[in-house]
ROMI-366224 format. One record per residue (C-alpha): x, y, z; residue in three letters; residue number from 1. Coordinates in steps of 0.02 Angstrom, whole numbers, m for minus. Layout:
<nodes>
NODE      x      y      z residuo num
NODE      X      Y      Z     ALA NUM
...
</nodes>
This chain:
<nodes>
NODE      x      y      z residuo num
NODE      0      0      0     UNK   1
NODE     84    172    m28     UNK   2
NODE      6    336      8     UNK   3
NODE    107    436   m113     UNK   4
NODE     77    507   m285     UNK   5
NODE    143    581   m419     UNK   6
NODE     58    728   m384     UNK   7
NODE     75    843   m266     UNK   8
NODE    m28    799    m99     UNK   9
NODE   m172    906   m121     UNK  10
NODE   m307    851    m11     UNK  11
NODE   m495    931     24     UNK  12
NODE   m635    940    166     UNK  13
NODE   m815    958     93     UNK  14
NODE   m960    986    223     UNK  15
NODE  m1128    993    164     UNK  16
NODE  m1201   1160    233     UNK  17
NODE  m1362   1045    302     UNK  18
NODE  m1319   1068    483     UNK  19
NODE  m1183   1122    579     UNK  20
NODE   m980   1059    626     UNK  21
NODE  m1013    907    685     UNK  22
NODE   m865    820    792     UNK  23
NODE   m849    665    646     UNK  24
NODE   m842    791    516     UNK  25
NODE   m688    886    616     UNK  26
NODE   m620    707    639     UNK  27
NODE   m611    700    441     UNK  28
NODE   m546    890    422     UNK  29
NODE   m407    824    559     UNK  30
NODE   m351    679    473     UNK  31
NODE   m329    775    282     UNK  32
NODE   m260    949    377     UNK  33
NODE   m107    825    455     UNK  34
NODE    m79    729    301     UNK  35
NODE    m77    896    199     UNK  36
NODE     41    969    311     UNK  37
NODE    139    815    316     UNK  38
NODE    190    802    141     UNK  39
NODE    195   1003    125     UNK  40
NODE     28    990     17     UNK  41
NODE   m117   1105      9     UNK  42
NODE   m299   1090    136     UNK  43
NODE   m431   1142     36     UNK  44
NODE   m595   1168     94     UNK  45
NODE   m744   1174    m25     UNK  46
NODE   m926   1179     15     UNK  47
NODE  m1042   1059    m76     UNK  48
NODE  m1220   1155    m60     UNK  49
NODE  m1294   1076   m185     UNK  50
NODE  m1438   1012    m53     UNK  51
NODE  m1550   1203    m65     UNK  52
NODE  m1695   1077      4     UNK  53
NODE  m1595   1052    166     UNK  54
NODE  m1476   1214    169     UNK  55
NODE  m1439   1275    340     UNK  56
NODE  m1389   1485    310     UNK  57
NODE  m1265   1484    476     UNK  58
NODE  m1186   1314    433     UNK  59
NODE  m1044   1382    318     UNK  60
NODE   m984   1505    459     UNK  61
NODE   m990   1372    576     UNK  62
NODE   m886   1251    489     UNK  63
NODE   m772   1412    460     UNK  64
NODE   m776   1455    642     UNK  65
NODE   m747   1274    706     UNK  66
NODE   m624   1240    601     UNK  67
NODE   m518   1397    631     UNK  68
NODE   m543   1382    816     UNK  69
NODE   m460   1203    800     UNK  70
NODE   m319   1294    723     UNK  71
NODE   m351   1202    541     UNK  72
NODE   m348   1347    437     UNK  73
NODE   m344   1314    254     UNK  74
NODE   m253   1359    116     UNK  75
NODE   m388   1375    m25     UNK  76
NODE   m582   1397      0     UNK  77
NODE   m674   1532     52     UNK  78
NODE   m633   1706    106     UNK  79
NODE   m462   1646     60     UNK  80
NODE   m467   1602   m130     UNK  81
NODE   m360   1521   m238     UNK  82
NODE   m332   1457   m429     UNK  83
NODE   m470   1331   m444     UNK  84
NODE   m637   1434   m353     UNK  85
NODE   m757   1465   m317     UNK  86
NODE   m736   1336   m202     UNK  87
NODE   m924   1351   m183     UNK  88
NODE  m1026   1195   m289     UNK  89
NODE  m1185   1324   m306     UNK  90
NODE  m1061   1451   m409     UNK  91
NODE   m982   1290   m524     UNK  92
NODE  m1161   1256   m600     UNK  93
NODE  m1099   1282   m773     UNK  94
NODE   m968   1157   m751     UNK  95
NODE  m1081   1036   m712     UNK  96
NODE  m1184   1050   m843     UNK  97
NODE  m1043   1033   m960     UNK  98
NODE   m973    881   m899     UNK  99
NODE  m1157    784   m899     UNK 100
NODE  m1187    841  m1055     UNK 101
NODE  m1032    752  m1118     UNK 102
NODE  m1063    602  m1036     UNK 103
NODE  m1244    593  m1118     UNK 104
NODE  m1170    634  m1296     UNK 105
NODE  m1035    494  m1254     UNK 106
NODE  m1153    380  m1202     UNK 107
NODE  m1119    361  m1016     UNK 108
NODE  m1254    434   m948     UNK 109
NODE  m1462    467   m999     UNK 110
NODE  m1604    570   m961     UNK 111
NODE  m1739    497   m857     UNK 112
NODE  m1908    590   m817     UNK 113
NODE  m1976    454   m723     UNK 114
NODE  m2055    535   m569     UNK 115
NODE  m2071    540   m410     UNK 116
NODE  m2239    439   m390     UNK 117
NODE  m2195    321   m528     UNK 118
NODE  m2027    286   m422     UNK 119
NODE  m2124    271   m285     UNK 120
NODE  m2285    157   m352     UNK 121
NODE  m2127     53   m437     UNK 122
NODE  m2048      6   m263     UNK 123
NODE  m2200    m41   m201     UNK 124
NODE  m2239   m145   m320     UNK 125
NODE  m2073   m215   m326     UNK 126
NODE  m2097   m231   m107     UNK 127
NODE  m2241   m350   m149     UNK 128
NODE  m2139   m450   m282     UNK 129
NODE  m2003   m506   m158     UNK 130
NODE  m1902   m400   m274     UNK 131
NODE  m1754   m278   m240     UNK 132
NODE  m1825   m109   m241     UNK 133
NODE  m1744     26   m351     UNK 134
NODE  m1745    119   m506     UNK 135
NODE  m1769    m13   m663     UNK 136
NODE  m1669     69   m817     UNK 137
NODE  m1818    107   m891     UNK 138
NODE  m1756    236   m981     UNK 139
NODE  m1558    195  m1014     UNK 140
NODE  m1578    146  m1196     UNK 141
NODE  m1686    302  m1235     UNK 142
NODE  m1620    441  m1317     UNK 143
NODE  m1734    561  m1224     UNK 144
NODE  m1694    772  m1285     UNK 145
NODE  m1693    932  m1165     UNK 146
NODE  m1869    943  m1223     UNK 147
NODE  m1938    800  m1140     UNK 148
NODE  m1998    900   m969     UNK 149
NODE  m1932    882   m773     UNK 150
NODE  m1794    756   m788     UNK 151
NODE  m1629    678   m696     UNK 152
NODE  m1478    615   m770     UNK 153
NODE  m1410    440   m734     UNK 154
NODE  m1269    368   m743     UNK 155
NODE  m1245    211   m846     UNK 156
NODE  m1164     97   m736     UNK 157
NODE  m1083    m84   m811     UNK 158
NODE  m1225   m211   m794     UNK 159
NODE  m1077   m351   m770     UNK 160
NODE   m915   m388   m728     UNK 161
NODE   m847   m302   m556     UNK 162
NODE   m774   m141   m526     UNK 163
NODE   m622   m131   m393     UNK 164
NODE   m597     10   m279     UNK 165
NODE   m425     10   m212     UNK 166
NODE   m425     95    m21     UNK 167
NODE   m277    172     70     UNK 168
NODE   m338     86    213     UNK 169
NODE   m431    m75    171     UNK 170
NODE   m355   m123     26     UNK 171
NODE   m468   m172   m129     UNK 172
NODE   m621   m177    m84     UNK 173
NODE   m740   m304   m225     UNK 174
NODE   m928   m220   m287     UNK 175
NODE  m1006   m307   m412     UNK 176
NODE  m1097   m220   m556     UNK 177
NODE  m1243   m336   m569     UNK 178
NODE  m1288   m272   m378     UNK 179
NODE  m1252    m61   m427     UNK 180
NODE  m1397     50   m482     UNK 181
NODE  m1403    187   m607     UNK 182
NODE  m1369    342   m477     UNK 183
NODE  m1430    521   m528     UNK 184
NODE  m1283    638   m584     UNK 185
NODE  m1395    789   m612     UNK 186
NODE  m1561    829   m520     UNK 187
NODE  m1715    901   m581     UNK 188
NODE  m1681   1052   m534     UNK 189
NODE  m1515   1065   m632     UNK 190
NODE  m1407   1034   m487     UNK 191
NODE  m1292    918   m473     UNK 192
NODE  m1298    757   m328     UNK 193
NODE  m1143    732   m236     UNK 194
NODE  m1056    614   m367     UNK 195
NODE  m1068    703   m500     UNK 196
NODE  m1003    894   m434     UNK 197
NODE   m868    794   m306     UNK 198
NODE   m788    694   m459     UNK 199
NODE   m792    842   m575     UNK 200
NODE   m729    972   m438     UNK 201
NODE   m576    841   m372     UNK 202
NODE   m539    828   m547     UNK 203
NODE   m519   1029   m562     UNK 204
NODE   m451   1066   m417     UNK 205
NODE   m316    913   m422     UNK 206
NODE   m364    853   m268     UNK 207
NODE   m223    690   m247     UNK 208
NODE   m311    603    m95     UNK 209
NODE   m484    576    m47     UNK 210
NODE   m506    551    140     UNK 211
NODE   m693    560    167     UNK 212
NODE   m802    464    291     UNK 213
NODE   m825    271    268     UNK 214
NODE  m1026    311    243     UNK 215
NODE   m978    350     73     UNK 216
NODE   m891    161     31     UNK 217
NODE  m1057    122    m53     UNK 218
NODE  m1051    245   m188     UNK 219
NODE   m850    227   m230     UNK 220
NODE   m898    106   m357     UNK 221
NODE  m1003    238   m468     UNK 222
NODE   m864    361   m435     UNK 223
NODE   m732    257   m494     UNK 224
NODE   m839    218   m645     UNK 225
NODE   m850    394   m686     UNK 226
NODE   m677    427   m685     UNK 227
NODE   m660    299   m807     UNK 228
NODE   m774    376   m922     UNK 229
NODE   m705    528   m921     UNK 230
NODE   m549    456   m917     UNK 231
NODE   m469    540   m796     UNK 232
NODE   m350    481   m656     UNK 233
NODE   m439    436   m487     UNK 234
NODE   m360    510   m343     UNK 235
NODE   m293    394   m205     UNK 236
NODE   m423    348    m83     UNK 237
NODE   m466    306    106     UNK 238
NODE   m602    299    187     UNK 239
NODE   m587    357    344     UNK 240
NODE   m660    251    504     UNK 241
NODE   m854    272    584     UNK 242
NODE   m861    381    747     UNK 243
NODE   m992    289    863     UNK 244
NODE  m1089    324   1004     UNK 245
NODE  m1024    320   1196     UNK 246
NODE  m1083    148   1190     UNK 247
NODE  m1030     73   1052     UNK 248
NODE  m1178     30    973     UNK 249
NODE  m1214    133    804     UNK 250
NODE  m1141    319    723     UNK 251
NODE  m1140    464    854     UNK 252
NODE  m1296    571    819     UNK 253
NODE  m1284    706    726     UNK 254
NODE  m1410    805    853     UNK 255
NODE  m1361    952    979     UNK 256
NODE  m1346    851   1154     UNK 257
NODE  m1351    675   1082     UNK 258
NODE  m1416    558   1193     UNK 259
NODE  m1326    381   1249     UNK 260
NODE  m1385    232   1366     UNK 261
NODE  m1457    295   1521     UNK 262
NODE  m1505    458   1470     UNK 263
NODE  m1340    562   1476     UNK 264
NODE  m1344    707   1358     UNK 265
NODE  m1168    699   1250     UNK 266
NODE  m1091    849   1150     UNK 267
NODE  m1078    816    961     UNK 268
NODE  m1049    979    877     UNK 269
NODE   m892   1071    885     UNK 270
NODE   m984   1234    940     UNK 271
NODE  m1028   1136   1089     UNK 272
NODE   m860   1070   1138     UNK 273
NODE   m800   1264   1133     UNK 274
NODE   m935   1316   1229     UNK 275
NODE   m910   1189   1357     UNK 276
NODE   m747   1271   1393     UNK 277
NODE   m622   1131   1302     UNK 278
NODE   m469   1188   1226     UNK 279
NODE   m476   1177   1056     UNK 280
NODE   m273   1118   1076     UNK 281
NODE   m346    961   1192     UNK 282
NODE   m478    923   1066     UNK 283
NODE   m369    918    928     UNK 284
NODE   m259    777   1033     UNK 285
NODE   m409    713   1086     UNK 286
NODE   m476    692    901     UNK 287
NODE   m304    620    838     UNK 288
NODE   m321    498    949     UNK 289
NODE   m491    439    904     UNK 290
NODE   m456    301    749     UNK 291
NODE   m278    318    723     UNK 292
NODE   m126    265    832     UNK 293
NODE     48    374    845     UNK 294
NODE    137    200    874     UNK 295
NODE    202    241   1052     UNK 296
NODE    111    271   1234     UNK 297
NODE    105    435   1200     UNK 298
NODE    m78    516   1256     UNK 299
NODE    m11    711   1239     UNK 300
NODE     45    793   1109     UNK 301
NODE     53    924    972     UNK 302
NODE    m34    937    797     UNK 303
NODE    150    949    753     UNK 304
NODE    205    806    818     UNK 305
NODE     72    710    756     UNK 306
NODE    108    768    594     UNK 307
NODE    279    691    592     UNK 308
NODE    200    536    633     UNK 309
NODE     44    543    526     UNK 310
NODE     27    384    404     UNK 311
NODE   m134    322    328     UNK 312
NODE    m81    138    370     UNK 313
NODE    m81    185    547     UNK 314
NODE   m283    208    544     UNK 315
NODE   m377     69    588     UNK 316
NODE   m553     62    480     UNK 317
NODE   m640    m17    643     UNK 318
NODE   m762    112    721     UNK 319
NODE   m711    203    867     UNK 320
NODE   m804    256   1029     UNK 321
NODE   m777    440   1079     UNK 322
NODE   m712    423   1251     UNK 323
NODE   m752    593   1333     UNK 324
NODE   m674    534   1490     UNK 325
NODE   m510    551   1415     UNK 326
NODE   m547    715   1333     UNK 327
NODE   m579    804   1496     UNK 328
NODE   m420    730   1563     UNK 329
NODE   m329    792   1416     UNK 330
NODE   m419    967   1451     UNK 331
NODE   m362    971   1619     UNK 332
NODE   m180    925   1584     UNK 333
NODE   m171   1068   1437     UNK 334
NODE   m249   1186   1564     UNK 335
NODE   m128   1153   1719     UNK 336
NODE     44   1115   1604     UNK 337
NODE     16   1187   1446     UNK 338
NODE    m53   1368   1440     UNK 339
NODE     64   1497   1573     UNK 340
NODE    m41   1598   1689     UNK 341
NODE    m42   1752   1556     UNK 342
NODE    m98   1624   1412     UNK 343
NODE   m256   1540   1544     UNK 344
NODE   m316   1734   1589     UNK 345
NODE   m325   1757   1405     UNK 346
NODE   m428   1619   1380     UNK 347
NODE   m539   1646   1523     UNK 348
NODE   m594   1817   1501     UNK 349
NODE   m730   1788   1348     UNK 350
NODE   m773   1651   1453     UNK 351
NODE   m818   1734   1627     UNK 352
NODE   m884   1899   1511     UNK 353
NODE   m981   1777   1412     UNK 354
NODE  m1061   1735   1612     UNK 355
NODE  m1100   1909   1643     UNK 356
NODE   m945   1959   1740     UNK 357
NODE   m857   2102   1735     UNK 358
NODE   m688   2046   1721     UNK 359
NODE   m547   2137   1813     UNK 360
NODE   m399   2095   1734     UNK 361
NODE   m266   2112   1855     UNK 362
NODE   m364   2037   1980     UNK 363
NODE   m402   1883   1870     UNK 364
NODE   m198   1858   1834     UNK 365
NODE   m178   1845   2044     UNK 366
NODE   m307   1706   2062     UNK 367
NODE   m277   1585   1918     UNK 368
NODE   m112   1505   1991     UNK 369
NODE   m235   1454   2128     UNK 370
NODE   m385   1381   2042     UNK 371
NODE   m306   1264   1889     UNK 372
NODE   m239   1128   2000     UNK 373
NODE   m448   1084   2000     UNK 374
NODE   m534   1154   1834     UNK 375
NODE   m550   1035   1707     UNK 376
NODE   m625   1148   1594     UNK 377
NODE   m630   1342   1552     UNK 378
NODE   m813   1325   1614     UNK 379
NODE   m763   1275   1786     UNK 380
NODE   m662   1449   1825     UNK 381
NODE   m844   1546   1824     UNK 382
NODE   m914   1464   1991     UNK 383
NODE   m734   1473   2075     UNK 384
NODE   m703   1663   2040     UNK 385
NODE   m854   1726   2011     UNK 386
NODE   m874   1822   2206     UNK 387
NODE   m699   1910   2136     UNK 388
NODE   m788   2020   2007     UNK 389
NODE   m943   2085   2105     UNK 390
NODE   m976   2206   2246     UNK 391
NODE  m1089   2088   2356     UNK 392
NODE  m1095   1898   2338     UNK 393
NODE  m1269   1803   2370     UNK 394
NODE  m1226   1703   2541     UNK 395
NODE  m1366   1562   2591     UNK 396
NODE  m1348   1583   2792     UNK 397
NODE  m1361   1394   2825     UNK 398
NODE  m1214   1389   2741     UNK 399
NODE  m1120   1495   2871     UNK 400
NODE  m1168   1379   2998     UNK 401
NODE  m1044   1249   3013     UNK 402
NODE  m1046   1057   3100     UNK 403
NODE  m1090   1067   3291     UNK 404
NODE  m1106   1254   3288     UNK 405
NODE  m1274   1371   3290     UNK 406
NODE  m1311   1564   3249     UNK 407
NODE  m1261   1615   3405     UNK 408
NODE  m1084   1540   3404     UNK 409
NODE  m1048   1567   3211     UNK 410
NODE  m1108   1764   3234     UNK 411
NODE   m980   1763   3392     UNK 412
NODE   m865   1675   3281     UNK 413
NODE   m868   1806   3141     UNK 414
NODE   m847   1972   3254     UNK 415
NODE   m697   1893   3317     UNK 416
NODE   m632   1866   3159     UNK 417
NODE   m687   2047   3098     UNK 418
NODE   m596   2116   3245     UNK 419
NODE   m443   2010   3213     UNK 420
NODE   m440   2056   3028     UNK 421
NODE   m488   2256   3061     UNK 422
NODE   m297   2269   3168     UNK 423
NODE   m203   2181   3041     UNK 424
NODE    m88   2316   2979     UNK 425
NODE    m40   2219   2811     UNK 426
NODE   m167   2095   2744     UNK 427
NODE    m68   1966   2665     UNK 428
NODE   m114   1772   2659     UNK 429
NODE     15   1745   2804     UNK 430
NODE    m32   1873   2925     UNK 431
NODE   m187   1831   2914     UNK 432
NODE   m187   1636   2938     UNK 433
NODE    m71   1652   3080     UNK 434
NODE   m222   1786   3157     UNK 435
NODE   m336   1639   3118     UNK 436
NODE   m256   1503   3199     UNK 437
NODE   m244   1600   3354     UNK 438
NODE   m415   1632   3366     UNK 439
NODE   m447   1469   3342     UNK 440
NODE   m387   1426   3502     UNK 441
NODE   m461   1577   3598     UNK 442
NODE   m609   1547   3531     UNK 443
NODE   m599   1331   3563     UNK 444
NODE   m674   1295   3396     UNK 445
NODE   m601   1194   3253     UNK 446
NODE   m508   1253   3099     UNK 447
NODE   m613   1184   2989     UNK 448
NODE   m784   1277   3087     UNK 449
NODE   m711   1447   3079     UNK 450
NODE   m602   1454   2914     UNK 451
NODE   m771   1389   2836     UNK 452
NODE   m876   1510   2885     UNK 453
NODE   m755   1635   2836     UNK 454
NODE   m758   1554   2658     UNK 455
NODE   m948   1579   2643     UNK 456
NODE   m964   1724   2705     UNK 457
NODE   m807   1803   2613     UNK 458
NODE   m852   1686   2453     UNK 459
NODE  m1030   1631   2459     UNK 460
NODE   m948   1472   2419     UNK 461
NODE   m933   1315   2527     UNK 462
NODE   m790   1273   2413     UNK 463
NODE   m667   1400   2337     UNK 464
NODE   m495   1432   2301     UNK 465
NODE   m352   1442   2456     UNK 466
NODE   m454   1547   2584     UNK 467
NODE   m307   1675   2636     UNK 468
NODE   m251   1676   2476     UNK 469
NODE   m411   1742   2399     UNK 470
NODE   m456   1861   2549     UNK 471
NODE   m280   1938   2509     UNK 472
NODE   m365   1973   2325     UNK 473
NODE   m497   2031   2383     UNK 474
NODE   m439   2150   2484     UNK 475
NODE   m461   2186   2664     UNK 476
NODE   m592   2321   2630     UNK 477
NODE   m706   2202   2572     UNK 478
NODE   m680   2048   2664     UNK 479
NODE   m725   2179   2830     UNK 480
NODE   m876   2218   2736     UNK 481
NODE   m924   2050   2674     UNK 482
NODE   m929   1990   2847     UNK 483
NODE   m998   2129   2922     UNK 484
NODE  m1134   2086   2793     UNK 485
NODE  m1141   1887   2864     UNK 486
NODE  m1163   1963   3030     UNK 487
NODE  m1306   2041   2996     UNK 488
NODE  m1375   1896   2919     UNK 489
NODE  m1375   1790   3068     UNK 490
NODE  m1431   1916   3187     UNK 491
NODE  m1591   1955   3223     UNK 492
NODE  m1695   2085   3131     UNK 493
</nodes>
């Protein structure tokens, strides 16, 4: 099996517009963006919105989007151009047309105006015949005009004999003619299906490898047929390995929040991975990992290294499960060794904005070497720092009370501690744990009961980052007044 060519390696990734980045279809973008950049060859991307009964308007900047948050950006397509645009299939119409035309007038292809209740009333008939349903060539040996009405165009596909895909990653791979129907090339409404405008546009754009999903091994046959009769030189081939569900059992929807066994909601779109708070430098690892193997233990690593190591015989054509275990793992290692403390604050302040927080910059660089040692994802920083970016914080007073203690001994608790805190001449994390611990023991209490009501009060939190280290962020100003503020709470009105 070889993967080279005598061409240059130019390699494309062709969503349908029909719904939006799903996490399969970045899977396939992965796989042709590393081999591209392997062999110093060009990612194209081209979208094939041919389907105007199914067109989604905000798909195309979504795969755009997704893509360039991923960090695939690609070298011809949209908004960036190149020698063989548009790289949109609704502006290459007339190239369509051009090519069916010469397959009719070189008799590889036929007009058919059979329609859509006759195809219908056939298969049913067909259903109650114990027969194979499908078209039945009615119409192949007909020289039917232009003239004739609504119409398709088929493809004439060998009635015998077998046709022989070879694939990158399966090897040959045996259809036999008898078995293959007469596809449509061109649809009534002039526009061409996805064989026809995919073999005619990797033809003009000199696309060298195909690397498309393995849903599409069914119709490799017809495509290989018509680049024989236009006799042009098939690209290399692979088709690239099923993503399935959590479970195992069948393709991962292609839904928002696809469901698995037991009811758990999963992400599937790319949109929803970013908004989720993954990096989109652990999904990329994450993604690499899912159907192909480096050849070493190695979980982390760059798209760079990866590319050094990328071969198509590595893939294995066996679905894969997504494990999202391992993907917030990978998250959390990116977030904790990875990104410094300047590169994290830059990546959390859309996030906490995008929560409603005002975001104080300075104040967000002091905190994050205390909170990544516990967020696994972007997303987790908003609940631990939120009480940093807000005059008041919303304190539940059962919360202040702590194990084996009431109102009257957590309020007697907290104006000891507001005393203590008031005389502190400098308010750093030392000074005051060391005034802490001592009033600990004057007040006979446990650590735990009086640095936790501290936390809620100061917080609102029952969990947060280092107690004396945040209060030092905070500033002693408002720690006095946040307790002041618990106080009051538990007194009384």
């Amino acid at each position: 099996m070889t993967e080279t060519s005598s061409m240059p390696v130019r390699v494309r990734f062709a969503p349908s517009p029909t719904g939006f980045l799903h996490i399969g279809g970045a899977r396939t973008a992965l796989f042709n963006w590393l081999f591209a950049r392997k062999h110093n060859g060009a990612f194209i991307l081209r979208i094939e919105d041919t389907d105007q009964s199914r067109y989604v308007a905000e798909a195309e900047d979504d795969f755009k989007d997704g893509l360039r948050w991923l960090g695939m950006q690609w070298d011809e397509g949209p908004e960036v151009g190149g020698p063989h645009g548009p790289y949109r299939q609704s502006e290459r119409t007339e190239l369509y047309q051009k090519w069916v035309n010469w397959l009719i007038e070189n008799d590889s292809a036929y007009r058919c105006n059979m329609t859509g209740d006759e195809l219908a009333a056939l298969r049913e008939q067909q259903k109650k015949l114990g027969l194979k349903p499908g078209y039945d060539r009615r119409n192949r040996d007909k020289k039917l005009g232009p003239d004739i009405g609504p119409h398709v165009v088929r493809f004439k596909m060998p009635l015998d004999g077998q046709t022989v895909v070879h694939d990158e990653i399966r090897g040959d791979i045996v259809f036999e003619n008898a078995d293959l129907p007469d596809l449509v090339l061109l649809k009534s409404d002039g526009l061409p299906t996805y064989h026809l405008a995919n073999v005619v546009d990797d033809h003009a754009m000199q696309i060298s490898h195909i690397l498309r999903a393995d849903e599409w091994i069914p119709t490799a046959p017809l495509h290989a047929q018509l680049y024989r009769a236009f006799g042009w030189e098939m690209p290399k081939i692979a088709h690239l390995p099923v993503i399935l569900s959590p479970t195992g059992k069948g393709k991962l929807s292609k839904r928002d929040q696809a469901f698995q066994e037991g009811g758990k909601q999963v992400l599937v779109q790319v949109r929803e991975f970013r908004r989720a708070g993954y990096l989109p430098e652990a999904v990329v690892n994450f993604l690499t990992n899912v159907g192909w193997a480096s050849g070493d233990d190695s979980e982390v690593f760059s798209p760079q290294a990866a590319m050094a190591r990328f071969e198509l015989k590595d893939i294995n054509p066996a679905g894969s499960k997504l494990p999202y275990d391992k993907l917030e793992w990978l998250n959390g290692v990116y977030i904790r060794e990875k990104l410094s403390e300047t590169e994290l604050a830059d990546r959390l302040v859309p996030v906490l904005e995008e929560a409603g927080l005002t975001v104080d910059r300075t104040v967000l660089e002091k905190v994050v070497p205390l909170i990544t040692e516990r967020m696994k994802t972007l997303n987790d920083a908003i609940e631990k720092v939120a009480f940093l970016f807000g005059d008041t914080v919303t304190v539940n007073p059962e919360d202040l009370i702590q194990k084996k203690m009431d109102e009257e001994s957590t309020v007697k608790a907290l104006e000891a501690a507001l005393q203590a805190l008031s005389a502190l001449e400098t308010f750093d994390h030392e000074t005051q744990e060391a005034a802490m611990r001592d009033l600990v023991d004057e007040l006979g209490i446990k650590t735990g009961q009086l640095f936790g009501t501290l936390r809620v009060a100061v917080t609102g939190q029952r969990v947060s980052p280092p107690l004396f280290e945040t209060m030092e962020i905070i500033g002693q100003e408002t720690v006095l007044e946040r307790i002041q503020a618990a106080i009051a709470m538990l007194q009384p009105a």
